[in-house]
C-alpha positions in Angstrom: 46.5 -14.5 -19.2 44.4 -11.9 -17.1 45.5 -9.2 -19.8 44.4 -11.5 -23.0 41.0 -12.0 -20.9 40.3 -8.1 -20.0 41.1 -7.7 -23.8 38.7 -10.6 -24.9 35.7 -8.8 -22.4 36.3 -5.2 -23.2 36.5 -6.5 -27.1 33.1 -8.5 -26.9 31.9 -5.2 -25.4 32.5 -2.9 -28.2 30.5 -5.9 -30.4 27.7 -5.5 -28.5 27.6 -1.9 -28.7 28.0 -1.8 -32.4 25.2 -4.3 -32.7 23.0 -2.9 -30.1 23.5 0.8 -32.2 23.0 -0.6 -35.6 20.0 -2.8 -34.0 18.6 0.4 -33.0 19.0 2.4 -36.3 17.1 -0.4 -38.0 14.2 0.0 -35.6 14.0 3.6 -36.4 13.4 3.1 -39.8 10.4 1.4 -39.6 10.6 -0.9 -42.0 9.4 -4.7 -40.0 10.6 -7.2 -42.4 14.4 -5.4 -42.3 13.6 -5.0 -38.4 13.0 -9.1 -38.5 15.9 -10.0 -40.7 18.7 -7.9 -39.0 17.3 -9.4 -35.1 17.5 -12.9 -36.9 21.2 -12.4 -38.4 23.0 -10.5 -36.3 21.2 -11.4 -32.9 22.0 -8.0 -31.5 21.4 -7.1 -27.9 17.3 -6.6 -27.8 18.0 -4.6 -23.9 20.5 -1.7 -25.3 19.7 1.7 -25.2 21.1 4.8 -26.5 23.5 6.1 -24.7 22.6 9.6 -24.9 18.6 9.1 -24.5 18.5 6.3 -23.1 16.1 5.5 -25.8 15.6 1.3 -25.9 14.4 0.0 -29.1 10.7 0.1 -27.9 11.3 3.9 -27.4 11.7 4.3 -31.2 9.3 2.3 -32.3 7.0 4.3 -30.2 8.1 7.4 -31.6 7.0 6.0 -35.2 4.0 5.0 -34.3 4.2 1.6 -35.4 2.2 -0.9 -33.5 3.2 -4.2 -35.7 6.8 -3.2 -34.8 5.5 -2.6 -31.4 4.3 -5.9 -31.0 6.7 -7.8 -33.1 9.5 -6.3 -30.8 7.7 -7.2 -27.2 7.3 -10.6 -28.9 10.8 -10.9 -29.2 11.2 -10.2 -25.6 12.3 -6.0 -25.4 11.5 -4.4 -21.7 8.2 -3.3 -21.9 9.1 -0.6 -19.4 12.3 0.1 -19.8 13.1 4.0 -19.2 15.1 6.7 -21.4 17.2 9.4 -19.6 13.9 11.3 -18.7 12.4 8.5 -16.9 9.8 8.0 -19.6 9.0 4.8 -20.9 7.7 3.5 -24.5 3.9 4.1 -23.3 4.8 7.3 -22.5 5.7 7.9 -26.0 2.6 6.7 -27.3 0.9 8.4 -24.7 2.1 12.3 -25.6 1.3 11.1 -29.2 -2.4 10.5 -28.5 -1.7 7.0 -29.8 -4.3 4.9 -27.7 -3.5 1.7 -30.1 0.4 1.5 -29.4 0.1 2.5 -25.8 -2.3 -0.1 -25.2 0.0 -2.8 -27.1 3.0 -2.2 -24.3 0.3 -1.9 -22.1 -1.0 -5.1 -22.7 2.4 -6.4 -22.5 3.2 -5.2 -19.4 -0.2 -7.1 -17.8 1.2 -10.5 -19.9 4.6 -9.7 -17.5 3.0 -9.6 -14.2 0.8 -12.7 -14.4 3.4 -14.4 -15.6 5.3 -13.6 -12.9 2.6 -14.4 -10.6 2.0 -17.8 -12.3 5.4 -19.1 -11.9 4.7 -17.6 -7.8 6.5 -14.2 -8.1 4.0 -12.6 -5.7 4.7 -9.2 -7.3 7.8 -8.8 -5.7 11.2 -6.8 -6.5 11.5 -5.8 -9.8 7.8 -5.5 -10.4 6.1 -2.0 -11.5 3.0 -2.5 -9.0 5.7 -3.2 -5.7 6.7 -0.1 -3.8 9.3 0.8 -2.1 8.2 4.4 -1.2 8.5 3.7 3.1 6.6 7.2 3.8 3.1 6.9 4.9 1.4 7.1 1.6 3.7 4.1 0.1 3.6 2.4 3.8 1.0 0.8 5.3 2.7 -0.2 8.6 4.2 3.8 8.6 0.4 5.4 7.7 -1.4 3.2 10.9 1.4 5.1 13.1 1.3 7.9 11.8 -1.3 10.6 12.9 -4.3 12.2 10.9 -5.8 15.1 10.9 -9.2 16.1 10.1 -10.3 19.4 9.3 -11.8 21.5 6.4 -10.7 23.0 2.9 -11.1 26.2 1.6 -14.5 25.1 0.5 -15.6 24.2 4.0 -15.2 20.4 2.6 -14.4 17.5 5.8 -10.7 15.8 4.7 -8.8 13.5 6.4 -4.7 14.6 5.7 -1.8 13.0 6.7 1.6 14.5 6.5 4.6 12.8 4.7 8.0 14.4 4.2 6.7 17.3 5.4 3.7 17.7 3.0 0.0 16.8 3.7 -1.2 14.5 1.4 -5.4 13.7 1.4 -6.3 10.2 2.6 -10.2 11.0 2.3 -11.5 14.2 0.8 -14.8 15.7 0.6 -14.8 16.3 -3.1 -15.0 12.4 -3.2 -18.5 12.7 -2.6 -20.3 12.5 -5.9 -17.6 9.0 -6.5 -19.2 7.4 -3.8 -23.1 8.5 -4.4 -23.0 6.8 -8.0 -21.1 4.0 -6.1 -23.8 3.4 -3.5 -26.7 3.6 -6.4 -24.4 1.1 -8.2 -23.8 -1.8 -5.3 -27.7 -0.9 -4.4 -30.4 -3.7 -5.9 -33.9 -4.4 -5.1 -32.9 -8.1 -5.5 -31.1 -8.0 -2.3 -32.7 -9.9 0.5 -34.7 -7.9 3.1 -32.4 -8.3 5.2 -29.7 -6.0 3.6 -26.4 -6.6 5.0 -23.2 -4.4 3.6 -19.2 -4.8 4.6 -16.6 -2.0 3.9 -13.2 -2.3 4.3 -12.1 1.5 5.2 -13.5 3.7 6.7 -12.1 7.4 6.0 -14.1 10.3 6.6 -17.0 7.7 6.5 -18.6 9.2 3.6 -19.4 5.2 1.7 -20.7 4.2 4.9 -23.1 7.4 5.6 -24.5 6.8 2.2 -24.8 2.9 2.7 -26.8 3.4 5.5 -29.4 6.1 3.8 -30.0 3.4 1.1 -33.9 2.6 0.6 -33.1 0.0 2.7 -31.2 0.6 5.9 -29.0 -2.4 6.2 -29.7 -4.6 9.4 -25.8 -5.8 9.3 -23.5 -3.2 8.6 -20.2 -4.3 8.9 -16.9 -1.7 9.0 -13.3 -2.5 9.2 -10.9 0.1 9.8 -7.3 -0.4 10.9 -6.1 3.7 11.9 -6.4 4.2 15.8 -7.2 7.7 14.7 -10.4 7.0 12.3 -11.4 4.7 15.5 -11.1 7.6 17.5 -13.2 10.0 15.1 -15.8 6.5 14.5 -16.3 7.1 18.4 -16.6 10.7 18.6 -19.0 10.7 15.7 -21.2 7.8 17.1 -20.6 5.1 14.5 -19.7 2.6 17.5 -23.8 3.2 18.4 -25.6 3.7 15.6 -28.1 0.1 15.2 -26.5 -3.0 13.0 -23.3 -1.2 13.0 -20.4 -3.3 13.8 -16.7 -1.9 13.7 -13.7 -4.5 13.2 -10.6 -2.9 14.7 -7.8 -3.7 12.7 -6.7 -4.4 9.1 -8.7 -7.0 6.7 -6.0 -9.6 6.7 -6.7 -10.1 10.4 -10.5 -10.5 10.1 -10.7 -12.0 6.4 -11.2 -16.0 7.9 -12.9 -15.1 11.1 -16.7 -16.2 12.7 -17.3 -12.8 13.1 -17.0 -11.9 9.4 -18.2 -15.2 8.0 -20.4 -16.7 10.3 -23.4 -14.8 9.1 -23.6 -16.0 5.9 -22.1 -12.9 3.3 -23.0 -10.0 2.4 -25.4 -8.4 -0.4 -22.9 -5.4 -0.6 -18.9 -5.5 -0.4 -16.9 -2.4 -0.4 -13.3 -1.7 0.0 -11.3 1.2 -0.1 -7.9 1.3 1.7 -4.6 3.4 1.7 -1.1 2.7 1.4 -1.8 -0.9 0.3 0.2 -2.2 -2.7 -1.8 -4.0 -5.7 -0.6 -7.5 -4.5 -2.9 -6.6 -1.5 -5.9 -5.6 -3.3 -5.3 -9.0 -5.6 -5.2 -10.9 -2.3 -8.9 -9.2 -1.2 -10.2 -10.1 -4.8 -8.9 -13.4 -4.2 -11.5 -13.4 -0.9 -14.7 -11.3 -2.5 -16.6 -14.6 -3.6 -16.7 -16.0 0.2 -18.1 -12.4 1.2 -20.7 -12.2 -0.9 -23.9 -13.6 0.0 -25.8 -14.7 -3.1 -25.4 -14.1 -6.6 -27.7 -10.1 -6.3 -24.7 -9.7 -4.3 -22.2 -6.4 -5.6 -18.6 -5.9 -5.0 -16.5 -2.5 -6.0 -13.4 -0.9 -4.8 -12.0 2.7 -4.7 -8.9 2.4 -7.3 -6.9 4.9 -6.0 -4.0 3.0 -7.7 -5.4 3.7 -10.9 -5.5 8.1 -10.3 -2.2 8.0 -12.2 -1.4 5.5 -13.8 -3.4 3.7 -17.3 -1.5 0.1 -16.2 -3.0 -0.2 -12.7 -6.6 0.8 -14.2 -6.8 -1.9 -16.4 -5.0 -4.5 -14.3 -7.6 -5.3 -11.9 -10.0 -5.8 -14.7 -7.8 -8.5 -15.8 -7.1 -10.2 -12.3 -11.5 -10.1 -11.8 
């Protein structure tokens, strides 16, 4: 009986296979309406990739450029971002073709999958592109607030703020970041805003936002800054933040401040800034989620440092979404 059974598995096996590889010749044809007529007949296994590329279905339509297969495929339910052999998926097909209208189909797919995901109350968690498990203190945020900084100066005498990570220094703040945050600061700036001008940022860094913030036509009389790194405290202190008039520092991370008097109390703010490190996307969702109880009025202006977006075409346009 356990013989006719292994015999039974391994023979269903060899089906799928056969189906999956004829499945995936069709797809690289091009042609939709045989594409359609073979997944409706034969039912073939939509998740099998070649065994040699690792190429999945999506892969080839990809490679042909095709967006209607493209869509009918993610329709049907193929991985979005599934990955060949390489490590590269569909969009990164369509990416090295310069095809901007097929990467942003699986693209667009790929957003559809996470608020799904977070409708039926999968708070992006294992399985999901945007959740981490890098433990080092650029992927970490509970490893980065114990692990120490340094600040110095580049080769082009430019402040930085470097932490080290398996033996590398990677750049938490950097000088060249500079001209980001002027045309940031000229953005979140209106002459609508109240008199009394009152700005939160969540991170501080090397404290470039927060120098600019406070040389804005209007010096704000409520200057709020929360900053969670015992060393960036230490270097607020050295470099007079803790004194300097309206200035008031919130020790600690955002989650621990986000519902208290001392944030809330005063009524919001005309300016909301944040820019943290080693926080996944489900984090910056969750602050999005608290930006219309910040903000004071509707002059008010909210932005964020994407650093999540540097590499990556999904996590730029995801937040656009989720606003």
């Amino acid at each position: 009986m356990v013989r006719q059974m292994e015999d039974s598995e391994d023979d269903l096996t060899d089906l799928l296979v056969e189906s999956g590889q004829r499945f995936l010749k069709v797809v690289e044809r091009g042609d939709l309406a045989e594409v359609e007529e073979f997944v409706k007949r034969e039912q073939p296994p939509l998740f099998f990739e070649d065994p040699e590329s690792g190429w999945s279905a999506l892969h080839f339509a990809a490679s042909i450029e095709s967006p209607e297969l493209l869509s009918y495929l993610l329709e049907e339910g193929v991985i979005w971002n599934a990955v060949d052999s390489l490590g590269n998926t569909a969009g990164d097909i369509a990416i090295s073709l310069n095809n901007e209208t097929c990467y942003n189909i699986i693209r667009d797919a790929g957003l559809r999958s996470e608020f799904i995901l977070r409708a039926l109350g999968n708070r992006i968690d294992e399985g999901s592109v945007l959740k981490t498990t890098d433990r080092t203190a650029v992927g970490s945020l509970e490893t980065f607030l114990t692990t120490p900084l340094k600040f110095t100066r580049d080769e082009n005498n430019q402040e930085v703020c470097m932490v080290e990570t398996d033996s590398v220094e990677v750049g938490v703040m950097m000088g060249w970041e500079l001209p980001i945050m002027q045309e940031t600061a000229k953005r979140l700036y209106s002459e609508d805003h109240e008199d009394e001008l009152s700005v939160l940022n969540v991170g501080f860094g090397l404290g470039i936002i927060d120098t600019l913030f406070q040389a804005l036509p209007r010096t704000p009389s409520r200057h709020v800054i929360i900053e969670a790194h015992p060393d960036v405290l230490s270097h607020m202190r050295l470099t007079g933040w803790y004194d300097k008039p309206g200035v008031t520092v919130l020790e600690g991370k955002w989650q621990d401040h986000i519902e208290s008097e001392a944030l809330l109390s005063p009524g919001g703010f005309d300016i909301v800034y944040t820019d943290t490190f080693a926080e996944e996307y489900s984090e910056l969702h969750n602050f999005f989620e608290q930006v219309p109880n910040l903000l004071k009025s509707p002059s008010s202006r909210f932005a964020w440092f994407n650093g999540l977006g540097a590499t990556s075409g999904f996590s730029r346009h995801l937040p656009k979404i989720s606003l």
